[in-house]
KEKE-3310 file (N, C-alpha, C; in steps of 0.2 Angstrom, whole numbers, plus 5000, padded with zeros to 4 digits):
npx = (4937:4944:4957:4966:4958:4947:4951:4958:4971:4976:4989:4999:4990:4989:4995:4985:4976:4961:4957:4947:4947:4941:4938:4936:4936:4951:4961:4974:4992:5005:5022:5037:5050:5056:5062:5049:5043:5033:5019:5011:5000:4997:4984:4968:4977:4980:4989:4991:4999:5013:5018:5030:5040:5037:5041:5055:5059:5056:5063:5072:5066:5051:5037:5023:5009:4996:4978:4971:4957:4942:4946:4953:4953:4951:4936:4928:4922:4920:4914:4921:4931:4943:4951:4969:4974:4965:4964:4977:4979:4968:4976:4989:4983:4980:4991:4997:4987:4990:5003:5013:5030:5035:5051:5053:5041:5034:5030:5019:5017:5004:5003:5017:5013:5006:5013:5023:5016:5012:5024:5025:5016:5020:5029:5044:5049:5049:5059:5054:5050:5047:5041:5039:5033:5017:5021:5015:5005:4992:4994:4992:4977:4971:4975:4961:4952:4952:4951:4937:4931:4932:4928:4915:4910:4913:4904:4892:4880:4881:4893:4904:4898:4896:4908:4912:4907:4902:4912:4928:4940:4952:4961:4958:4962:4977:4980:4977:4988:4998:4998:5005:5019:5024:5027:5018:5018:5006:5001:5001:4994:4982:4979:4976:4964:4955:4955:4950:4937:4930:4918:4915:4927:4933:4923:4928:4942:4937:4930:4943:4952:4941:4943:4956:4970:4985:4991:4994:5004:5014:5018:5025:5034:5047:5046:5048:5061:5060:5071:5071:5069:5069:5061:5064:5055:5063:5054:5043:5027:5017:5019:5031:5048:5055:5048:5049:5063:5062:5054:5062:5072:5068:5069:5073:5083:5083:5085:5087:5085:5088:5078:5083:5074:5062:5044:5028:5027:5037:5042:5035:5037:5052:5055:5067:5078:5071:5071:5087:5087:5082:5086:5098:5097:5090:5100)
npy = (4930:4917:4919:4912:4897:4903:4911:4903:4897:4912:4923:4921:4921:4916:4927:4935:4950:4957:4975:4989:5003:5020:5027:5014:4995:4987:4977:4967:4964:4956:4951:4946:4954:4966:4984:4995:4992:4999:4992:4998:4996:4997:5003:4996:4985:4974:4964:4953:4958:4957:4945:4937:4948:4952:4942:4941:4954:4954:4947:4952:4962:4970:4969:4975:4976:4981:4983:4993:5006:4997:4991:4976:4966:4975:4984:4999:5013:5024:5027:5042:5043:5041:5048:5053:5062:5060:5045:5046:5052:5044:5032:5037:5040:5026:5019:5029:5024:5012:5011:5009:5014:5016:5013:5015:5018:5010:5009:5004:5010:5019:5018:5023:5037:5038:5035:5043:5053:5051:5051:5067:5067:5057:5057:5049:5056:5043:5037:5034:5022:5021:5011:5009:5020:5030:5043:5056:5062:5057:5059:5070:5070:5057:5064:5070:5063:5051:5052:5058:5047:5038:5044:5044:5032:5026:5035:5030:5016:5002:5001:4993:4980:4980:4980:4969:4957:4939:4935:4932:4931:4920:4923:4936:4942:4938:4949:4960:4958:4959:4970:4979:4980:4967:4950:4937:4922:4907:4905:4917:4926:4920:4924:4938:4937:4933:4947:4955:4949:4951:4962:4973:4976:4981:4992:5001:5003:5010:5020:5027:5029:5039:5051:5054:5066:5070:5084:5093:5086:5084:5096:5098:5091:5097:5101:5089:5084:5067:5054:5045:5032:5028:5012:5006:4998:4994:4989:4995:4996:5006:5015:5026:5022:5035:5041:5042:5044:5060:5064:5061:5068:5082:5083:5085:5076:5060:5047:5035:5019:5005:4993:4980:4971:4971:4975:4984:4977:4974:4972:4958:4951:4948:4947:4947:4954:4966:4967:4968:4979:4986:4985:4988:5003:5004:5003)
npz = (5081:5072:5062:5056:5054:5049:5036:5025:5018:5016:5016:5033:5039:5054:5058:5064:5065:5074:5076:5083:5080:5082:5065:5062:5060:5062:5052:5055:5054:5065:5067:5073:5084:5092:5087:5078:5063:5049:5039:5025:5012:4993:4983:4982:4987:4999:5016:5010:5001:5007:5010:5006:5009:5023:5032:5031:5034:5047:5053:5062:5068:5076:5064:5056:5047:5039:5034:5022:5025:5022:5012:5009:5025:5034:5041:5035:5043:5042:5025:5021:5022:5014:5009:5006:5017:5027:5028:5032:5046:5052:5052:5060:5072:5074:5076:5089:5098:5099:5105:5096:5090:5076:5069:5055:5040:5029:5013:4997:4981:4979:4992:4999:4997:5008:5019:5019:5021:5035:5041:5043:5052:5064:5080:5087:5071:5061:5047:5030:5017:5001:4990:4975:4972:4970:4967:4957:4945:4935:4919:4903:4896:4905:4916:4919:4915:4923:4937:4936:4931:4940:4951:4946:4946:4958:4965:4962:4968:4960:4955:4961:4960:4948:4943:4948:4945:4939:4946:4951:4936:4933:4922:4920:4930:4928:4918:4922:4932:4924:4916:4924:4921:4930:4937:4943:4953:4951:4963:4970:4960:4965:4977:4971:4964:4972:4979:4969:4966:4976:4982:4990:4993:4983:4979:4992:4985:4975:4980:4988:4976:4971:4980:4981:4981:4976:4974:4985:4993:4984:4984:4995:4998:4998:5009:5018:5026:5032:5033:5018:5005:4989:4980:4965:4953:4937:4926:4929:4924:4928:4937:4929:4933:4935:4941:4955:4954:4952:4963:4973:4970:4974:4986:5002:5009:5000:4992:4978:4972:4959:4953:4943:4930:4937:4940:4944:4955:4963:4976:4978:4968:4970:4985:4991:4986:4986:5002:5006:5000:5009:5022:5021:5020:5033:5042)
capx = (4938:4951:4960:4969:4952:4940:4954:4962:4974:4976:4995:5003:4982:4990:4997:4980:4970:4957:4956:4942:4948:4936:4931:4936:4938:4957:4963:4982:4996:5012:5028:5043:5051:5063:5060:5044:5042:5025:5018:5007:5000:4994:4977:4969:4980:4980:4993:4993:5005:5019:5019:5034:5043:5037:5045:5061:5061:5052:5069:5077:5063:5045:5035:5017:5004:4988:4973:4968:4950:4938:4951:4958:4949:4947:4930:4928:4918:4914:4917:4919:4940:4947:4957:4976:4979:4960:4967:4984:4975:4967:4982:4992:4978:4980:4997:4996:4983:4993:5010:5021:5034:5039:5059:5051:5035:5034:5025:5020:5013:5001:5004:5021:5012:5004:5018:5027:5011:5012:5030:5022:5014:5023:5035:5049:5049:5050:5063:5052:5054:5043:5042:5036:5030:5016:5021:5014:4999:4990:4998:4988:4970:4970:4975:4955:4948:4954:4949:4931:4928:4934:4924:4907:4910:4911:4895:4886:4882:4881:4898:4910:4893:4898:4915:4917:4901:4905:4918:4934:4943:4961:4962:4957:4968:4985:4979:4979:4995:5005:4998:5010:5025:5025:5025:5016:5016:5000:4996:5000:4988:4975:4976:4975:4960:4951:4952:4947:4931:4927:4913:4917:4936:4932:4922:4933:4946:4937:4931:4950:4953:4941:4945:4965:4971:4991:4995:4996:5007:5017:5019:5027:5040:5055:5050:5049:5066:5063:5077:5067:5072:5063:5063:5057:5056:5062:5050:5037:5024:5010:5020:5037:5053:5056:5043:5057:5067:5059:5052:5070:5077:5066:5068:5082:5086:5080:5089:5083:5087:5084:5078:5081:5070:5056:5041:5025:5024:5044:5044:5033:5042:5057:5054:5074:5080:5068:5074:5092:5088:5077:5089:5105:5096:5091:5106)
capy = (4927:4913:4921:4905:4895:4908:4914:4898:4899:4919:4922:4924:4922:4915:4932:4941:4952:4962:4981:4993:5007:5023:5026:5008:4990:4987:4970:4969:4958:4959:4947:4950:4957:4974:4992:4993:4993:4998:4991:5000:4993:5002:5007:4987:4978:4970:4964:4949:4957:4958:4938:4936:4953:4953:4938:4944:4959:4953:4942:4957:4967:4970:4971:4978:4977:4984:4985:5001:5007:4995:4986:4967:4964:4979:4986:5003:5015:5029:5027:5046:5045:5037:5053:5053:5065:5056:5041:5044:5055:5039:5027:5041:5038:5021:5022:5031:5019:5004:5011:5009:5020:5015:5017:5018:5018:5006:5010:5001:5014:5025:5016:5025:5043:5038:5034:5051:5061:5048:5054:5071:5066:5054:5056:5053:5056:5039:5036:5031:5017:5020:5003:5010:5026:5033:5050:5058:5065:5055:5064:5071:5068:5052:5068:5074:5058:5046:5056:5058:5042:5034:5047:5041:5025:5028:5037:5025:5010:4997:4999:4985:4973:4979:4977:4960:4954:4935:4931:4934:4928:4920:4926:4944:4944:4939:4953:4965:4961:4959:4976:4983:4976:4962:4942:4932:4914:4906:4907:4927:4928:4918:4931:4945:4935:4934:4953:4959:4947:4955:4968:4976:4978:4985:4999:5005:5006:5015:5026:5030:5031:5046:5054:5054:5071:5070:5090:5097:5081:5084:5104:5099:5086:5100:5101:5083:5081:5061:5050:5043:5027:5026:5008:5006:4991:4997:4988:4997:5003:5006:5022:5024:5024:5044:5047:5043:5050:5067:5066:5061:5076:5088:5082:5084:5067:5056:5044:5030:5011:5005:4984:4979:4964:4970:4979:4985:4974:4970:4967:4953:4946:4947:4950:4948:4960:4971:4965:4969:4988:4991:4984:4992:5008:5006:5000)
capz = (5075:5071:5056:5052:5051:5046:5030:5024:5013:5018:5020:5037:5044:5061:5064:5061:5073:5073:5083:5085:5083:5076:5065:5059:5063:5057:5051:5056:5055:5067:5069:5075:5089:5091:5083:5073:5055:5048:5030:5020:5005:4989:4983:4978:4988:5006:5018:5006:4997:5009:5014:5006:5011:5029:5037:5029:5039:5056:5057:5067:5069:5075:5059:5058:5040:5040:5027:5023:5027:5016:5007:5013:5030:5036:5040:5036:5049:5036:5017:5018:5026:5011:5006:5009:5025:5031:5031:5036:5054:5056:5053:5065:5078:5078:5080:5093:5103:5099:5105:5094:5088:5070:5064:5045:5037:5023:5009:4991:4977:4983:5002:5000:4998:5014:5023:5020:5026:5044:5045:5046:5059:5067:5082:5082:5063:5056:5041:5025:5013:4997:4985:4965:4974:4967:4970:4952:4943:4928:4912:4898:4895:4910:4920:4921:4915:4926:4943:4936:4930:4948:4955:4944:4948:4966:4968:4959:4971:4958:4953:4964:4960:4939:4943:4952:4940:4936:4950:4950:4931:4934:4916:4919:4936:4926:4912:4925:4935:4918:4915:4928:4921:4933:4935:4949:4951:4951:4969:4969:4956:4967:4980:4970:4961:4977:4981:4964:4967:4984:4981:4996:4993:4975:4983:4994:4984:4970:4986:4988:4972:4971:4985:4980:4978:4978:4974:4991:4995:4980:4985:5002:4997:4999:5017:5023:5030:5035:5027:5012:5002:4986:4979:4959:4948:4932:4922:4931:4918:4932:4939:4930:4939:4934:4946:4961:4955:4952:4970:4977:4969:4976:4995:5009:5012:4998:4985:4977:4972:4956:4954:4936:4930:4942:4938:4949:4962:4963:4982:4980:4963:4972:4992:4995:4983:4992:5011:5005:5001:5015:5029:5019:5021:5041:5043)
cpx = (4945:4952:4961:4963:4948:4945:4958:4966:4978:4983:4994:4995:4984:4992:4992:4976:4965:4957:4951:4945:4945:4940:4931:4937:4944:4956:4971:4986:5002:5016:5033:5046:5059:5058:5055:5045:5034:5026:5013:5005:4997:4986:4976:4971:4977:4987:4995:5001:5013:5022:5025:5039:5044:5041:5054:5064:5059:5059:5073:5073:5055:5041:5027:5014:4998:4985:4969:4961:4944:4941:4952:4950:4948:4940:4930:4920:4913:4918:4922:4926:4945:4952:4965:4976:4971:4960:4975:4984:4974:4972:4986:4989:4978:4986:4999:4992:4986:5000:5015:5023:5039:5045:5057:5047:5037:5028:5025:5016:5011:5000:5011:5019:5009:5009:5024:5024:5011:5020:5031:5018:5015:5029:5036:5047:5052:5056:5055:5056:5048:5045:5039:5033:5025:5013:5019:5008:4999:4994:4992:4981:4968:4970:4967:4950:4947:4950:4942:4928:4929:4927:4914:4906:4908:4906:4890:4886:4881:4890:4903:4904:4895:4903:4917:4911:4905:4911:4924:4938:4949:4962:4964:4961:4974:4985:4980:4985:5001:5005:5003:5018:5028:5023:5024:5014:5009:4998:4997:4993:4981:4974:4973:4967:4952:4949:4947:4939:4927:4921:4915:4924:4936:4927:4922:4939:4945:4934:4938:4952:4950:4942:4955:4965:4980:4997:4998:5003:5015:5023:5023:5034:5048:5053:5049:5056:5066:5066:5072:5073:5067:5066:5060:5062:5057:5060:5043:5033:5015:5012:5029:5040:5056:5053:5045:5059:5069:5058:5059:5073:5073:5066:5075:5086:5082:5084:5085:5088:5084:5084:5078:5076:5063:5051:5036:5026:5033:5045:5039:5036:5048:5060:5060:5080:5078:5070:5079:5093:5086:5083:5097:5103:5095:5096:5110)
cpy = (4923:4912:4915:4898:4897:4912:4909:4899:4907:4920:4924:4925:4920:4923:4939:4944:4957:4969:4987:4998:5015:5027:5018:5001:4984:4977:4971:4960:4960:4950:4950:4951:4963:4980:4991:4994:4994:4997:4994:4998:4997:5000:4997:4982:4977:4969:4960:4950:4958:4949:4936:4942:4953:4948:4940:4949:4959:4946:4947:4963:4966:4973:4971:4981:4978:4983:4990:5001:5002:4990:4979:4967:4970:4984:4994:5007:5018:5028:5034:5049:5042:5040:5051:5057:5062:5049:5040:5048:5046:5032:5029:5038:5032:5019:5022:5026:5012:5005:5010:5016:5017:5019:5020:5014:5014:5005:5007:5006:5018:5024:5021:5034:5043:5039:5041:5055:5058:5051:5059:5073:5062:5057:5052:5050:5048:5041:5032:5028:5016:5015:5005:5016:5030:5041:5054:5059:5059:5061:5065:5069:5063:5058:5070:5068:5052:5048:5054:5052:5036:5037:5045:5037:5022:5029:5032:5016:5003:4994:4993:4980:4972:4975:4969:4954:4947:4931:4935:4929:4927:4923:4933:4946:4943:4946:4959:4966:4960:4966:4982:4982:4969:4955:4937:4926:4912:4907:4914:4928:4926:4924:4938:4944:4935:4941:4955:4955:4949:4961:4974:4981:4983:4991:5002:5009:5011:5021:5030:5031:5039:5050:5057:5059:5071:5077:5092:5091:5083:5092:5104:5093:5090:5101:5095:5079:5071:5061:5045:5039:5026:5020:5007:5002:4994:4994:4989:5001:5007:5014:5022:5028:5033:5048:5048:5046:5059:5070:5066:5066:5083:5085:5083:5078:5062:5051:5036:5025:5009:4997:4982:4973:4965:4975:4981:4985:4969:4967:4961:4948:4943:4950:4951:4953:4964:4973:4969:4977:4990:4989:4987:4999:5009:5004:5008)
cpz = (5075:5063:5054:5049:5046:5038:5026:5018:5011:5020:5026:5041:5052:5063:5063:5066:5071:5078:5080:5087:5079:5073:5062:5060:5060:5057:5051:5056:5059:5067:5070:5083:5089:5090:5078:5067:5052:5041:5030:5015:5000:4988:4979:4982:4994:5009:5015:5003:5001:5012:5012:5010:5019:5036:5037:5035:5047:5057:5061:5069:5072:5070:5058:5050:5043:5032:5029:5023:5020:5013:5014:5016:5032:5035:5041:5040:5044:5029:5014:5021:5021:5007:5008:5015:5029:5034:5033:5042:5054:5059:5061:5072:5080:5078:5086:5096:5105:5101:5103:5090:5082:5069:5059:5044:5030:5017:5000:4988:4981:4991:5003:5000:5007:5020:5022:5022:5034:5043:5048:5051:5067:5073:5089:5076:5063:5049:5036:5018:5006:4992:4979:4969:4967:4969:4961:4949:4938:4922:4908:4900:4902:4915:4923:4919:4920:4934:4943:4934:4937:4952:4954:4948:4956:4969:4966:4962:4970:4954:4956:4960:4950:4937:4944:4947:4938:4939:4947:4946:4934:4927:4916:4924:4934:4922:4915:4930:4931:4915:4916:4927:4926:4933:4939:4949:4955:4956:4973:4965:4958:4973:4977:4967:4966:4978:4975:4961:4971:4982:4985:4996:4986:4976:4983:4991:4977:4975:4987:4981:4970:4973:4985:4979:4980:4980:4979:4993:4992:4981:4992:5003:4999:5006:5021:5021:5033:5029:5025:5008:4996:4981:4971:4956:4941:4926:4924:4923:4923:4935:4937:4933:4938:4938:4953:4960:4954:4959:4974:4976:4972:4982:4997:5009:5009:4993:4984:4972:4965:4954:4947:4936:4931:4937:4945:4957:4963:4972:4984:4972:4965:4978:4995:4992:4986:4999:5011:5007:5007:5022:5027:5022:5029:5044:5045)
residu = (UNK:UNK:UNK:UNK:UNK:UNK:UNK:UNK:UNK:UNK:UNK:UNK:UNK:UNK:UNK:UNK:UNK:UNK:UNK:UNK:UNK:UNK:UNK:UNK:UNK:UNK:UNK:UNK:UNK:UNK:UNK:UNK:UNK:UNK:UNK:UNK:UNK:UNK:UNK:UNK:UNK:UNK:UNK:UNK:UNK:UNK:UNK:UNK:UNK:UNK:UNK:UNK:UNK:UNK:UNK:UNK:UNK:UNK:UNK:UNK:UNK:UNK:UNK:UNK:UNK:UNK:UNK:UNK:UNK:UNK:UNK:UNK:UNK:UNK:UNK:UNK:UNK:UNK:UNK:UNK:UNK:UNK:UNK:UNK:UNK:UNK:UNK:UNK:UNK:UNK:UNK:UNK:UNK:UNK:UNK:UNK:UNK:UNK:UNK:UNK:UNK:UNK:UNK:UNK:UNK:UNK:UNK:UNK:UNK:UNK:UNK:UNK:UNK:UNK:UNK:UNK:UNK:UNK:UNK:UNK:UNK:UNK:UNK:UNK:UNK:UNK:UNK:UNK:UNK:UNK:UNK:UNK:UNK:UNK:UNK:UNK:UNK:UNK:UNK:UNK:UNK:UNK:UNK:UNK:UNK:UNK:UNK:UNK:UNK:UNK:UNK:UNK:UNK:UNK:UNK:UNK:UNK:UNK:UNK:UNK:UNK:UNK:UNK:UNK:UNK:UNK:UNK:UNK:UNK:UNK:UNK:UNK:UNK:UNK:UNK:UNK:UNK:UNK:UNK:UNK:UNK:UNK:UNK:UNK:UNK:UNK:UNK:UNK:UNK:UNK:UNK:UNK:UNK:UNK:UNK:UNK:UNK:UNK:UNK:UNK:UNK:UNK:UNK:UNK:UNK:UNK:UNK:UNK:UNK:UNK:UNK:UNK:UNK:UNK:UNK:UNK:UNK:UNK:UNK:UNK:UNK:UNK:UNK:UNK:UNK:UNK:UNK:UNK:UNK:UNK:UNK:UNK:UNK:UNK:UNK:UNK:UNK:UNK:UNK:UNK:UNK:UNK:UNK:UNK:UNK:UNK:UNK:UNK:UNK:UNK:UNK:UNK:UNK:UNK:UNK:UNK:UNK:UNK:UNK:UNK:UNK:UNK:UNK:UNK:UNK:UNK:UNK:UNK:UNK:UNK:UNK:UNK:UNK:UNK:UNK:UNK:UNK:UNK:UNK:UNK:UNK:UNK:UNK)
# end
């Protein structure tokens, strides 16, 4: 496939590959050269969203983005590994197959829970760098509704075809990423407009969203020792920033950066603000 042809206008498409590796057939992006950095992206997203971040940090490094099983480009194997410790074995695994040995896992929202269970698997222990971590439970009522109604949605195989019904609105895609506190110029919002029209990508990620269970994650935070950077935009209303600094205070080696102005999705409102923390801390 010739990502840059066959994806046009797809950030960073010249540095796109495909690998086969089961159960899934990844889509990956690398630049760079040096010590690995691996990206993560949250639940929804793609690698799209590090286009700005990524070249940033591949000026002094080898930098390495994935899309998680179903979501973006990758094809997933089975629908039935969309858990957190199911997909962060198989990220591990492919890891492991492609030889690298990530410094620090880099993780957006719920890519940043991921990225603390690979450091449990990883060695050597990676350093992790979580961006709006969503390290936290639904509160109140959302807490048992929220779960089961992902989980309806999920089994029912008309749901992406309800959801994406109509194409993808640029209306309905600003409405939803101003929901998170955050402000993307037009041609962020045609990305994100793209996914959220995807059948496919809308699926998976309500597959992962069922499948989410954070407790045990949340239960094991005092004993993961990697050095933890957690980065939050403090007009996040999508996971607020309290929810850092709850998890950083329960860990060995955690502290946390706070980006005023920003919300959600701050390292793509503002990828050098984000650069700055993440190369001050491997630093």
């Amino acid at each position: 496939m010739d990502w840059a042809r066959d994806l046009p206008g797809w950030p960073h498409s010249a540095h796109s590959r495909r690998v086969a590796h089961p159960p899934h057939r990844w889509h990956l992006q690398e630049m760079g050269e040096g010590e690995t950095l691996l990206l993560i992206h949250g639940a929804g997203g793609s690698t799209h969203s590090w286009r700005g971040l990524m070249p940033l940090l591949a000026r002094r490094r080898h930098v390495v983005a994935l899309d998680l099983p179903g979501q973006g480009f990758t094809q997933a194997g089975t629908k039935s590994r969309c858990s957190l410790p199911l997909m962060s074995d198989d990220i591990a695994a492919l890891t492991e197959a492609q030889g690298w040995r990530p410094v620090a896992v880099i993780g957006h929202s719920a890519g940043a829970a991921i990225a603390l269970e690979l450091a449990r698997r990883l060695a050597p222990q990676p350093r992790v760098v979580g961006l709006n971590a969503a390290l936290g439970n639904f509160e109140g009522v959302a807490g048992w509704l929220f779960p089961m109604l992902a989980k309806a949605l999920a089994l029912n195989p008309l749901s992406a075809s309800m959801l994406t019904m109509g194409g993808a609105s640029p209306a309905r895609t600003r409405r939803l990423i101003e929901s998170t506190g955050s402000t993307l110029d037009e041609a962020g919002l045609r990305l994100y407009a793209r996914l959220v029209g995807d059948r496919g990508h809308v699926d998976a990620t309500l597959k992962m969203m069922s499948q989410w269970r954070i407790d045990p994650l949340l239960d094991m935070l005092p004993t993961i020792d990697a050095p933890t950077l957690f980065v939050t935009g403090d007009r996040d209303t999508a996971v607020p920033p309290a929810t850092s600094d709850r998890a950083a205070a329960r860990m060995p080696q955690a502290e946390v950066r706070h980006l005023p102005g920003l919300g959600h999705l701050a390292h793509e409102e503002d990828p050098e603000a984000a650069a700055a923390e993440i190369e001050a801390f491997l630093a």
